[in-house]
TIMI-165662 format. One record per atom (N, C-alpha, C): residue number from 1; residue in one letter; atom name; x, y, z. Coordinates in steps of 0.001 Angstrom, whole numbers, plus 500000, padded with zeros to 6 digits. Layout:
SITE,i,aa,at,X,Y,Z
SITE,NUM,A,CA,X,Y,Z
...
This chain:
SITE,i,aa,at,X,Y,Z
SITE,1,X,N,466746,565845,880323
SITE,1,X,CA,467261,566007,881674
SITE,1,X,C,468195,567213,881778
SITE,2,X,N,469081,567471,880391
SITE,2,X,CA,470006,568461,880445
SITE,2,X,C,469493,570024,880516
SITE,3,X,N,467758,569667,879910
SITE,3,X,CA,466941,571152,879556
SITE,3,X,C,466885,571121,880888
SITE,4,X,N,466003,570432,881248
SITE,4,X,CA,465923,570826,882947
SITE,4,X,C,466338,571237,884419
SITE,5,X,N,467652,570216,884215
SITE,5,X,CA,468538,570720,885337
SITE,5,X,C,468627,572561,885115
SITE,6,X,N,469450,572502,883345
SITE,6,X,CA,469238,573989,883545
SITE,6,X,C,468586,574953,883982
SITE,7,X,N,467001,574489,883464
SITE,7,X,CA,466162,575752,883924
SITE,7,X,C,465843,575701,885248
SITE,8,X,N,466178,574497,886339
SITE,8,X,CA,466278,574571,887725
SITE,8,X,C,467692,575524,887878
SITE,9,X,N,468668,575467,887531
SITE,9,X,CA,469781,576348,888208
SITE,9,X,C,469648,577995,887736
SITE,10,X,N,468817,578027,886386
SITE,10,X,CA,468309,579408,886396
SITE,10,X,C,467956,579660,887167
SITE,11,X,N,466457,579288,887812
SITE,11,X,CA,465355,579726,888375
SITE,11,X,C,466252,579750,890137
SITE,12,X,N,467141,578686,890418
SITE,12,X,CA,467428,579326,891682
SITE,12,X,C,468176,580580,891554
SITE,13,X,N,469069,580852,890419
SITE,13,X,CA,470143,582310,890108
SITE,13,X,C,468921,583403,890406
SITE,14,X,N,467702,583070,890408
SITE,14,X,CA,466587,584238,890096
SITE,14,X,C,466129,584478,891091
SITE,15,X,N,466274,583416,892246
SITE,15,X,CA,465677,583887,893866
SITE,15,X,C,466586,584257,894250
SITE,16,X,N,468101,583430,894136
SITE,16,X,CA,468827,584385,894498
SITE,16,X,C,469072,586077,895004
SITE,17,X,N,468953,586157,893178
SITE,17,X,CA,468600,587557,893585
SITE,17,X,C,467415,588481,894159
SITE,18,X,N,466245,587290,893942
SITE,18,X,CA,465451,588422,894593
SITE,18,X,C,465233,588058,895661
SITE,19,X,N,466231,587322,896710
SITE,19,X,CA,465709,587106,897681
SITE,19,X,C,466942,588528,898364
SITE,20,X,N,468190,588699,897790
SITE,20,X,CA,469032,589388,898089
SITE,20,X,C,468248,591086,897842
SITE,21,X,N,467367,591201,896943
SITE,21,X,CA,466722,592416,897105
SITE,21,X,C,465887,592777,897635
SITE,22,X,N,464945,591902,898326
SITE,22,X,CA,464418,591796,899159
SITE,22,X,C,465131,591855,900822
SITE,23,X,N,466137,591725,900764
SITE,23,X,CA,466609,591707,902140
SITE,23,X,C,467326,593056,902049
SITE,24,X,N,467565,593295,900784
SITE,24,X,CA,467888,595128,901465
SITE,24,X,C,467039,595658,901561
SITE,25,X,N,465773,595882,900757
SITE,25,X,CA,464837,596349,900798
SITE,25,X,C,464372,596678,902336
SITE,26,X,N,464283,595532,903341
SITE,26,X,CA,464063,595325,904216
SITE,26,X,C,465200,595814,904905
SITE,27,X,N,466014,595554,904810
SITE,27,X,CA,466930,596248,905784
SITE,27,X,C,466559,597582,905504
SITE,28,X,N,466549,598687,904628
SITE,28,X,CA,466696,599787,904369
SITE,28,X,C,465345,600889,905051
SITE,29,X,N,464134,599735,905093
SITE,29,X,CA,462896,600105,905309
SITE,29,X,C,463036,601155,906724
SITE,30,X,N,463435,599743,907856
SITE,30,X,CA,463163,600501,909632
SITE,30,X,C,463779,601501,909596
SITE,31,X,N,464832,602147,908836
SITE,31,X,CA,465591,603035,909511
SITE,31,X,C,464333,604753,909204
SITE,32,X,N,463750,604592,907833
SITE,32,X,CA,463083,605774,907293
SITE,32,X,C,461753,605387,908760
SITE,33,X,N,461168,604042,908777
SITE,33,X,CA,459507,604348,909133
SITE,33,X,C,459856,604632,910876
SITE,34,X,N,461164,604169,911709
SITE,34,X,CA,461409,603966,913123
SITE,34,X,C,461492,605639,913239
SITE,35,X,N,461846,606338,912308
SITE,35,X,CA,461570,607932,912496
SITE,35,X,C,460593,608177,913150
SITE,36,X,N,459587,607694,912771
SITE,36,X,CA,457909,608335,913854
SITE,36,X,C,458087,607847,914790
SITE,37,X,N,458986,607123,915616
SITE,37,X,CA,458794,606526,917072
SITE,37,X,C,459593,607623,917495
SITE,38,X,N,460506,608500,917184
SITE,38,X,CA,461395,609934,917994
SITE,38,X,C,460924,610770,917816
SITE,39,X,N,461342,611781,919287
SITE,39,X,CA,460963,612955,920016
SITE,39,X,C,461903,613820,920238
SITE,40,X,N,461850,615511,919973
SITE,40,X,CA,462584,616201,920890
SITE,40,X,C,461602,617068,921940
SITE,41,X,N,461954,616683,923008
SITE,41,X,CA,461804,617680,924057
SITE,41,X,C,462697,618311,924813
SITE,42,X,N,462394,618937,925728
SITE,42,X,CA,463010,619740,926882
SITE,42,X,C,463419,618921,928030
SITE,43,X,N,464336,618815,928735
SITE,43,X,CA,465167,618316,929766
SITE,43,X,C,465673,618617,930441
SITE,44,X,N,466329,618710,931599
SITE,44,X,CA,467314,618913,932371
SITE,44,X,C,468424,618606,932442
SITE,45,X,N,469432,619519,932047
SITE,45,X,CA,470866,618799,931677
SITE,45,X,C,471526,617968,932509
SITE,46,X,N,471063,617901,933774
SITE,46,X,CA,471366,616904,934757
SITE,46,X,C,471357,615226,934652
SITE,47,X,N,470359,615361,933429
SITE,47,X,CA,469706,613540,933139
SITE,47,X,C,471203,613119,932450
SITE,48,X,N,471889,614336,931820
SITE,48,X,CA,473219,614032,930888
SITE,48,X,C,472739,612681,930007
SITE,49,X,N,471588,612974,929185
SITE,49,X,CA,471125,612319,927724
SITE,49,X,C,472270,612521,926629
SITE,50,X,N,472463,611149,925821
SITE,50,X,CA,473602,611088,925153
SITE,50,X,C,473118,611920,923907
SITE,51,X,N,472377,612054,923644
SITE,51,X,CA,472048,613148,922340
SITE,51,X,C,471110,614318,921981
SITE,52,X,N,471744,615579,922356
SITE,52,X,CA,470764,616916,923170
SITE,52,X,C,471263,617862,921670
SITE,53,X,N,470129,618910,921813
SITE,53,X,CA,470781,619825,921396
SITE,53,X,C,470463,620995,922150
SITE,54,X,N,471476,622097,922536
SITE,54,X,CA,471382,622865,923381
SITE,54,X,C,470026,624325,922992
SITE,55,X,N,469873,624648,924188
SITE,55,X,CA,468515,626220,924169
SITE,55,X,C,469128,627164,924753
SITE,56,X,N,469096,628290,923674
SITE,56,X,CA,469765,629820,923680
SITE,56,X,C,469950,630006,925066
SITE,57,X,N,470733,630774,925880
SITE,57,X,CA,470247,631321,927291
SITE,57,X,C,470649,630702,928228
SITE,58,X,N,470484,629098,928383
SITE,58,X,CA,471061,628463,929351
SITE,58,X,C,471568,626999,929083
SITE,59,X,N,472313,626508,929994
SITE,59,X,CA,473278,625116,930088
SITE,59,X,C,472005,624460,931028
SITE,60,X,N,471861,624824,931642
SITE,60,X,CA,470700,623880,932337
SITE,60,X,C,469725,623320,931897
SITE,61,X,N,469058,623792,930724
SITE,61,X,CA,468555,623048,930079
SITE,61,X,C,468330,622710,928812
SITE,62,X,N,467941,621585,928432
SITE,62,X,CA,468174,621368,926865
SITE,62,X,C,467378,620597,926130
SITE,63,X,N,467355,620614,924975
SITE,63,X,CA,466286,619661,924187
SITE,63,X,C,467131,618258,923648
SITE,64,X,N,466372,617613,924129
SITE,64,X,CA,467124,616114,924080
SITE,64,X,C,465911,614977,923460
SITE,65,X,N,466704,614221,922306
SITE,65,X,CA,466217,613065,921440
SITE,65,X,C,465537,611965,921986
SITE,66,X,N,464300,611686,922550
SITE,66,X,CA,464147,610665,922807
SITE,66,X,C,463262,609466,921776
SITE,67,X,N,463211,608004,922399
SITE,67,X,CA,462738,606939,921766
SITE,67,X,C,461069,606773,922360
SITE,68,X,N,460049,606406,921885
SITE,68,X,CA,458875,606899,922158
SITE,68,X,C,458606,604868,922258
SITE,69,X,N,458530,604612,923053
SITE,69,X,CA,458714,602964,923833
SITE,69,X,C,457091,602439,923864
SITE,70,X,N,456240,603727,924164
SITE,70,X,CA,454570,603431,924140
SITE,70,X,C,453786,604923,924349
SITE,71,X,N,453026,605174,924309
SITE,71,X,CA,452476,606264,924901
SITE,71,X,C,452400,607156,926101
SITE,72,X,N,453285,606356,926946
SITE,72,X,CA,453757,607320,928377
SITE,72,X,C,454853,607242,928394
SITE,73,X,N,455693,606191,927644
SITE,73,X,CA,457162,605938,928202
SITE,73,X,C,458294,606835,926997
SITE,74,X,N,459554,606842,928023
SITE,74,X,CA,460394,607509,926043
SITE,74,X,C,461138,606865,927243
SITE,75,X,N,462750,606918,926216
SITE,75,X,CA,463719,606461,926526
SITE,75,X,C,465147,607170,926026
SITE,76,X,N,466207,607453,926189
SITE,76,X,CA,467127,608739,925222
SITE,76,X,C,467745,607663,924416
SITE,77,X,N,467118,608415,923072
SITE,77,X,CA,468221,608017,921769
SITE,77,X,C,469401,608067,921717
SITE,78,X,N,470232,607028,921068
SITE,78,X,CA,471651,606749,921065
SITE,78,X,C,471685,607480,920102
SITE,79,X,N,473253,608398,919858
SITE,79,X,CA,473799,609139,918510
SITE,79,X,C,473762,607888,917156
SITE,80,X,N,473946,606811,917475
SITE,80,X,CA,473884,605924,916603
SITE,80,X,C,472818,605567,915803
SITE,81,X,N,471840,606151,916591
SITE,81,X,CA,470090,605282,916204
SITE,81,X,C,469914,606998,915164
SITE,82,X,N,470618,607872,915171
SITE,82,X,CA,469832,609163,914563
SITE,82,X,C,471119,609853,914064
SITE,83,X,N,471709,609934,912339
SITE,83,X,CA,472262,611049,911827
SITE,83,X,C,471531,611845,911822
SITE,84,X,N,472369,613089,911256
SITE,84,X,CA,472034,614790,910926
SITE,84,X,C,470647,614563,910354
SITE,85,X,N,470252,613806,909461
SITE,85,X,CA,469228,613956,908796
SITE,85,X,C,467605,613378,908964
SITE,86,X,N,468869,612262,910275
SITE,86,X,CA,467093,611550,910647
SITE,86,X,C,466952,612682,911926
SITE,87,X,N,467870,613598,912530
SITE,87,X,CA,467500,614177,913205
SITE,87,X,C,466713,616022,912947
SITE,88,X,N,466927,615924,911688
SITE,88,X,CA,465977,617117,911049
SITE,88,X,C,464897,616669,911040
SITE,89,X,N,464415,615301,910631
SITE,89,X,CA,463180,614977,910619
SITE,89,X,C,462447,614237,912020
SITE,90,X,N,463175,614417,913055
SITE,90,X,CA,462566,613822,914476
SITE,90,X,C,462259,615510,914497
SITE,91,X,N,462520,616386,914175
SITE,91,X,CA,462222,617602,914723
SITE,91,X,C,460677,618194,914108
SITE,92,X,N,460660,618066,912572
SITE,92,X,CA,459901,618312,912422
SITE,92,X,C,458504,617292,912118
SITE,93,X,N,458656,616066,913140
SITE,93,X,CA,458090,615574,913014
SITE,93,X,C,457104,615634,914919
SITE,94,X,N,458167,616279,915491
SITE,94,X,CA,458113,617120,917045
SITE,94,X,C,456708,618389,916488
SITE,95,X,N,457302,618631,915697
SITE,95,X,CA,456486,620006,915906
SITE,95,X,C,455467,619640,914711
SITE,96,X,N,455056,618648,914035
SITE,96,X,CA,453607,618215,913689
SITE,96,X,C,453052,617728,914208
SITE,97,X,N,453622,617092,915640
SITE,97,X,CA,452608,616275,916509
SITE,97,X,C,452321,617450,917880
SITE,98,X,N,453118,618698,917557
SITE,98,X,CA,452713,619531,918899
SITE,98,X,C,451863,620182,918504
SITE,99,X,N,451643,620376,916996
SITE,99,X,CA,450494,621372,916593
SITE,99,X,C,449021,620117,916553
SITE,100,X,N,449069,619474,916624
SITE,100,X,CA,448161,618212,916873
SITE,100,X,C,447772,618312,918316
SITE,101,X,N,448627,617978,919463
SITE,101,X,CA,448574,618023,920870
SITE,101,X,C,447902,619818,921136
SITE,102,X,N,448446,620642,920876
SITE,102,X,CA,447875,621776,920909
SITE,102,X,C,445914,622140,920402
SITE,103,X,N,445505,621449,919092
SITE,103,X,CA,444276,621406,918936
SITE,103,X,C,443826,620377,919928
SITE,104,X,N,444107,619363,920883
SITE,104,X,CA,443522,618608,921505
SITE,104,X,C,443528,618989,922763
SITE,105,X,N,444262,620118,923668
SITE,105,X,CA,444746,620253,924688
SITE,105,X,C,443147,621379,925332
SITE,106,X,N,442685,621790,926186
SITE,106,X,CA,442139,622765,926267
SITE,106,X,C,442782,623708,927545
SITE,107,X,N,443539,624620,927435
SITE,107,X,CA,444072,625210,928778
SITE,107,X,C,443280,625853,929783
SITE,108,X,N,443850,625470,930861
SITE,108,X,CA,442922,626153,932103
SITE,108,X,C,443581,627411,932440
SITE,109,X,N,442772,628144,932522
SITE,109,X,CA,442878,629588,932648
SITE,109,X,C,443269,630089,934003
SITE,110,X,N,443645,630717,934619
SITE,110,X,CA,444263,631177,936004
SITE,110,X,C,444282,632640,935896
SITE,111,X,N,443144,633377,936702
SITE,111,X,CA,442945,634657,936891
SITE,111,X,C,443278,634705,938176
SITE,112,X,N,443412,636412,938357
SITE,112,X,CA,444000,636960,939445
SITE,112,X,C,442217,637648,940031
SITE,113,X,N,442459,637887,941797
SITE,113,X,CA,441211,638541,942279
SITE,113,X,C,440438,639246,941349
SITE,114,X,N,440716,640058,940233
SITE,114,X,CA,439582,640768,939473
SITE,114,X,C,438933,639812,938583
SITE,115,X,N,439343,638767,938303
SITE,115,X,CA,438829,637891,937074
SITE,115,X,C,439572,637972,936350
SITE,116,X,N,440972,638284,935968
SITE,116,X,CA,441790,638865,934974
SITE,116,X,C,442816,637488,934074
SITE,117,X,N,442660,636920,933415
SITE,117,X,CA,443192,635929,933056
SITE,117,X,C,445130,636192,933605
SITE,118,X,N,445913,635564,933850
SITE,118,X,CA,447194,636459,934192
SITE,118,X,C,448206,635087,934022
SITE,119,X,N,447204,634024,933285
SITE,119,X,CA,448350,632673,932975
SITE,119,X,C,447603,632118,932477
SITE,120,X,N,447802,630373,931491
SITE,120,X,CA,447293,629676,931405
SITE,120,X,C,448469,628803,931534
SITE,121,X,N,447259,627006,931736
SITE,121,X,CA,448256,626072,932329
SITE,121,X,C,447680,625279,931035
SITE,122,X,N,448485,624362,930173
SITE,122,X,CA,448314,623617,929496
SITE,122,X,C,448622,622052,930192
SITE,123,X,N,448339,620728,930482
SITE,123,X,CA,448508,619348,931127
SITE,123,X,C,447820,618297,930021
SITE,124,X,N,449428,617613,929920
SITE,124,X,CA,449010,616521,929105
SITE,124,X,C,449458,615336,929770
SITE,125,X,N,449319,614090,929277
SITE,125,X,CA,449930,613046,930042
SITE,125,X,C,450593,612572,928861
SITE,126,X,N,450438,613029,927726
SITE,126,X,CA,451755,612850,926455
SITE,126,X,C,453060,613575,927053
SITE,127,X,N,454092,612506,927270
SITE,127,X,CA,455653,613295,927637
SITE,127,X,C,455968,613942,927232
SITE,128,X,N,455620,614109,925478
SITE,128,X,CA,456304,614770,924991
SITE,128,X,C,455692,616861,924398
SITE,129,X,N,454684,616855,925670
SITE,129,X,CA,454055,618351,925806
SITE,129,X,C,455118,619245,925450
SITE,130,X,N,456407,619460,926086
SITE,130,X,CA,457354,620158,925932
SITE,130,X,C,457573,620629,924521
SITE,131,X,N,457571,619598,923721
SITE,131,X,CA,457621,619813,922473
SITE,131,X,C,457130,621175,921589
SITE,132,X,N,456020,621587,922516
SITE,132,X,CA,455093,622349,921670
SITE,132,X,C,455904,623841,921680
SITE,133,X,N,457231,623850,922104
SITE,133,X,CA,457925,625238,922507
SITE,133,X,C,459159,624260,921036
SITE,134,X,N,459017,624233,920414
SITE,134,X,CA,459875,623925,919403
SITE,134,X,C,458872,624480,917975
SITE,135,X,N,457781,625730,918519
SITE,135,X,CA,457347,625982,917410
SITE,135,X,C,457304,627528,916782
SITE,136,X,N,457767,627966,915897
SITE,136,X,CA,458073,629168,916049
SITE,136,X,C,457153,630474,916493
SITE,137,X,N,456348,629762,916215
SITE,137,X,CA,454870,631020,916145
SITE,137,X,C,454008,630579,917775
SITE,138,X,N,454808,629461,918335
SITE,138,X,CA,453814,629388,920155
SITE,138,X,C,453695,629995,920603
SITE,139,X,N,454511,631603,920832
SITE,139,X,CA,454309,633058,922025
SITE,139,X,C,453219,633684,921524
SITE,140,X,N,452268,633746,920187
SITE,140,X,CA,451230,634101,919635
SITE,140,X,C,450203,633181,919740
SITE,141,X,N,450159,631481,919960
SITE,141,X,CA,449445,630576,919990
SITE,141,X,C,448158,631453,921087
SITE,142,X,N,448501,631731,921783
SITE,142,X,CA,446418,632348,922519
SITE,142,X,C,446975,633849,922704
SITE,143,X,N,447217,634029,921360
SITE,143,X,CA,447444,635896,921905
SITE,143,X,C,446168,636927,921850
SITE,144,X,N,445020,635781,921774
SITE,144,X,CA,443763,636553,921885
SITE,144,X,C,443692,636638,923047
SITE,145,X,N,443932,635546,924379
SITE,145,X,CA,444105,635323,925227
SITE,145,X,C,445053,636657,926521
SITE,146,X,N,446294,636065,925352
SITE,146,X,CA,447134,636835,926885
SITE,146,X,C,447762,637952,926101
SITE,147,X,N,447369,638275,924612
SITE,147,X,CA,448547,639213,923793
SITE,147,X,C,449565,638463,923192
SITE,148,X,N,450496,639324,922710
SITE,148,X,CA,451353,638534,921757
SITE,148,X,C,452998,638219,922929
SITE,149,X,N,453783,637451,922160
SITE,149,X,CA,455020,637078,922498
SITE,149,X,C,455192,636681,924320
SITE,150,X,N,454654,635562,924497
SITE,150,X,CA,454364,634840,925764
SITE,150,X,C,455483,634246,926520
SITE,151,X,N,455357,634487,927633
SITE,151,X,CA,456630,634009,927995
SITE,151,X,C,456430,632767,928039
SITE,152,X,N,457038,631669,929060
SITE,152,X,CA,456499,630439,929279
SITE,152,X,C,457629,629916,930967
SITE,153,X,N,456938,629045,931369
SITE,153,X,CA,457529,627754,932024
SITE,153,X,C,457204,626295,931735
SITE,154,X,N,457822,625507,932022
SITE,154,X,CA,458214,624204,931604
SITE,154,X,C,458432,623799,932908
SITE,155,X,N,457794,623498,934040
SITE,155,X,CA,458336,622591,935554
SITE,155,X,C,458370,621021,934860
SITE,156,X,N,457574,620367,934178
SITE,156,X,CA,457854,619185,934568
SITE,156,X,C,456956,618592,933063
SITE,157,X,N,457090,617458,932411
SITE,157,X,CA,456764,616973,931145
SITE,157,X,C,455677,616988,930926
SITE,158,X,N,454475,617083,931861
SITE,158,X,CA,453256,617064,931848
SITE,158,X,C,452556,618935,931964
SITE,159,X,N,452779,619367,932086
SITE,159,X,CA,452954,620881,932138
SITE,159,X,C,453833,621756,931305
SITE,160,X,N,452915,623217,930930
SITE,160,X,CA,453727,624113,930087
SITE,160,X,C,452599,624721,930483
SITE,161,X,N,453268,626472,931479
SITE,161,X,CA,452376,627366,931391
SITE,161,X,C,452784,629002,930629
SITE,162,X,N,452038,629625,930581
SITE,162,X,CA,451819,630855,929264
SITE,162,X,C,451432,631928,930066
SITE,163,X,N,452398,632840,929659
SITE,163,X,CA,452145,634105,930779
SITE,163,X,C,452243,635488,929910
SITE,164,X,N,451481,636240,930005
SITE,164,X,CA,451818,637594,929285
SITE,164,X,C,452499,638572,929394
SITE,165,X,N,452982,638653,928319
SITE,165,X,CA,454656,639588,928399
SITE,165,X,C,454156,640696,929012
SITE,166,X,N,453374,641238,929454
SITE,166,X,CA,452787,642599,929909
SITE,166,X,C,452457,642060,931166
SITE,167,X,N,452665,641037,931758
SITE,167,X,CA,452317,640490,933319
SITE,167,X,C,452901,641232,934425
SITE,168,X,N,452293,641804,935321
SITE,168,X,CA,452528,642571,936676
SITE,168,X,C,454038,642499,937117
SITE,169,X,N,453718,640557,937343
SITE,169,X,CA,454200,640168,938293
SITE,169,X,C,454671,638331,938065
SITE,170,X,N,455429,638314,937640
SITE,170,X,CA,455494,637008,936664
SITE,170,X,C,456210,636141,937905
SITE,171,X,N,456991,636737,938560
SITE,171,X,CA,457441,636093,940026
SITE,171,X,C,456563,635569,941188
SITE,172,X,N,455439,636163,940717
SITE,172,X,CA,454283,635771,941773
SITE,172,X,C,453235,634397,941799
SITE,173,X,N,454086,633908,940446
SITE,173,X,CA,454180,632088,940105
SITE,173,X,C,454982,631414,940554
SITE,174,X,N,456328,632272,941193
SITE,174,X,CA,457252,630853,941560
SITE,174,X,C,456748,629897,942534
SITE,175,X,N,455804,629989,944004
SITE,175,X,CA,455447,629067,944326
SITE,175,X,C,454953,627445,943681
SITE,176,X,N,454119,628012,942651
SITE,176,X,CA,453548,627230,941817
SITE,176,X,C,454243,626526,940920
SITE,177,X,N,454927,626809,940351
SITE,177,X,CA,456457,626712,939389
SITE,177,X,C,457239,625723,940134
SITE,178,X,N,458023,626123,940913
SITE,178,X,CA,458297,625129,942321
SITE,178,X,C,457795,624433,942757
SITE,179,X,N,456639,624101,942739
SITE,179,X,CA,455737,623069,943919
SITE,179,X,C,455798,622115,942123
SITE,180,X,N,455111,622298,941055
SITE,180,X,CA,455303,621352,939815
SITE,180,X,C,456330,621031,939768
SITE,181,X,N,457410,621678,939834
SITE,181,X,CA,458817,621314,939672
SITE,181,X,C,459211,619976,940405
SITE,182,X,N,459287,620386,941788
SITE,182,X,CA,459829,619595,942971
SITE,182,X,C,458816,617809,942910
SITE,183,X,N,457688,618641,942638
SITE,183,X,CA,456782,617208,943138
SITE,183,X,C,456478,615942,941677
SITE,184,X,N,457147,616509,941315
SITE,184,X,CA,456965,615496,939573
SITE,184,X,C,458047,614559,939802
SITE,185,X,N,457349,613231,939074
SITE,185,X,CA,458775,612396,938888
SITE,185,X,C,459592,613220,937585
SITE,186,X,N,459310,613931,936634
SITE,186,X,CA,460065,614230,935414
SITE,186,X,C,460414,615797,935842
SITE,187,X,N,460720,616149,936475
SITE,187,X,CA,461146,617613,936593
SITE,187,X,C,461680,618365,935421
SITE,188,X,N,461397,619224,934891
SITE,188,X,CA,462129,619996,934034
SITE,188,X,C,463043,621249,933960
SITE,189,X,N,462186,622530,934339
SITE,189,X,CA,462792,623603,934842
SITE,189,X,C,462296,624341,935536
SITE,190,X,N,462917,625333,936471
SITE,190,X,CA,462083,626684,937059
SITE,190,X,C,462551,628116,936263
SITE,191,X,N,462987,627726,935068
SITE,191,X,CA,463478,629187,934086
SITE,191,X,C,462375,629542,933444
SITE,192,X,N,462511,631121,933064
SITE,192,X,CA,461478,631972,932728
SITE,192,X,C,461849,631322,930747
SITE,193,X,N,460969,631084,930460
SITE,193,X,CA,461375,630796,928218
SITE,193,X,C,460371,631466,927795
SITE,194,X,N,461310,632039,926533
SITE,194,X,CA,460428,633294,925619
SITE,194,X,C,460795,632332,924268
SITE,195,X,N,459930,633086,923017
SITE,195,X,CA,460732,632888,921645
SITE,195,X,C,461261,633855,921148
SITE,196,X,N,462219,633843,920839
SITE,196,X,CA,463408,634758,920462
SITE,196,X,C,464011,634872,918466
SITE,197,X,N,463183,635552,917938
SITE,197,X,CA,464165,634872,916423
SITE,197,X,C,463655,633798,916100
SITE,198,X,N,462227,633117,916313
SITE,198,X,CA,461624,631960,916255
SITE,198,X,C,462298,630877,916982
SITE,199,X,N,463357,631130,918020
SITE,199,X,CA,463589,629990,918860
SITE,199,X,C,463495,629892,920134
SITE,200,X,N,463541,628845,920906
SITE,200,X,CA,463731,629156,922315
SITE,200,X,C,464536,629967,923278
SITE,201,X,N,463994,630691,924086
SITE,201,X,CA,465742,630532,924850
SITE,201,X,C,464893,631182,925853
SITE,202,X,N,466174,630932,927266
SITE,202,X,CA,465931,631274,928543
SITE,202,X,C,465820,632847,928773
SITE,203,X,N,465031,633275,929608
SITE,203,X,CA,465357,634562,929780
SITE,203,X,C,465467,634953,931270
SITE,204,X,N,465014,634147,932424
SITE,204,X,CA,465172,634538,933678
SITE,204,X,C,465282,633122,934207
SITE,205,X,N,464993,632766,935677
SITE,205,X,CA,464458,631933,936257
SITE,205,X,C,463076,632559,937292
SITE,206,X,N,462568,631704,937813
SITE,206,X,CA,461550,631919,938661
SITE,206,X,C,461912,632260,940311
SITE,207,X,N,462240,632883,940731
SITE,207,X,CA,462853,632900,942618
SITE,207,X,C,462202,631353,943501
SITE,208,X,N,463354,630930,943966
SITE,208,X,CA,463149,630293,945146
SITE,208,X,C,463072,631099,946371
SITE,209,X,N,462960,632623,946815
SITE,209,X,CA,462481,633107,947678
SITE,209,X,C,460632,634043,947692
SITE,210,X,N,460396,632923,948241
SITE,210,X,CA,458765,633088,948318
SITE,210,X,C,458061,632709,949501
């Protein structure tokens, strides 16, 4: 009876512990795999999202952390849900899923009276399209297309259009720019974005006189 009791109070000392390593284990797990559910995109500093990081050029707008809730929805990440390091890897985990969204996307082309290509419009119903300007080499992405170092707009989460740095008349989009802007539930911006040094940043806006 005395062998036994013992090797019963072993054997519980032994789940003990592995039930205690098992529960860190588990605890430790969500924080690495809940990484693939975050996003950075582009925003409007107006939403005042609790965890942004700012784009060269302007205060108006910014790239901000969100929580990816289902396939249409996000939600803004708390500073709590993301250190320094899970937020290096929401980034480059942004720009492996934009080079993904980019092979799936096909852009519609927008010529001027001669036939002249003079924009393209990229439309996704993934929120997180914006993203794809978090990549260093995007102003070359169709430079067979429009040439190299592209400018861009961003009106609204479902939209990103591509304009060539050699364009006439790059103002002669603000209608269009404006009308995406205004009529979206997700508005984003009416600023002119280049890549700069492999990063974003603002370089004009689009005129509201048109």
């Amino acid at each position: 009876m005395l062998n036994r009791s013992t090797r019963r109070a072993g054997n519980c000392k032994l789940n003990r512990h592995l039930f205690g390593l098992l529960l860190l284990v588990a605890s430790a797990t969500p924080v690495a795999a809940e990484t693939s559910h975050f996003f950075l995109i582009l925003d409007p500093y107006f939403y005042r999202s609790p965890l942004v990081l700012p784009v060269d050029g302007t205060r108006e707008t910014v790239f901000t952390f969100y929580r990816a809730l289902d396939d249409a929805t996000l939600a803004p990440a708390k500073p709590q849900e993301l250190g320094d390091r899970e937020r290096a890897a929401v980034k480059i985990q942004t720009e492996s899923h934009a080079r993904k969204l980019l092979e799936l996307i096909k852009p519609e082309m927008l010529r001027d009276t001669h036939g002249v290509i003079t924009a393209l419009r990229l439309y996704s119903s993934d929120p997180t399209l914006s993203g794809i300007l978090l990549l260093p080499d995007i102003g070359n992405h169709y430079a067979n297309l429009l040439g190299p170092d592209c400018f861009f707009a961003v009106p609204n989460r479902r939209t990103v259009l591509f304009f060539p740095r050699l364009a006439s008349d790059i103002q002669s989009f603000s209608p269009l720019v404006h009308s995406l802007y205004h009529n979206d539930p997700w508005p984003i911006s009416t600023e002119i974005f280049e890549i700069a040094n492999g990063k974003l940043r603002a370089s004009g806006r689009f005129s509201e006189e048109f």
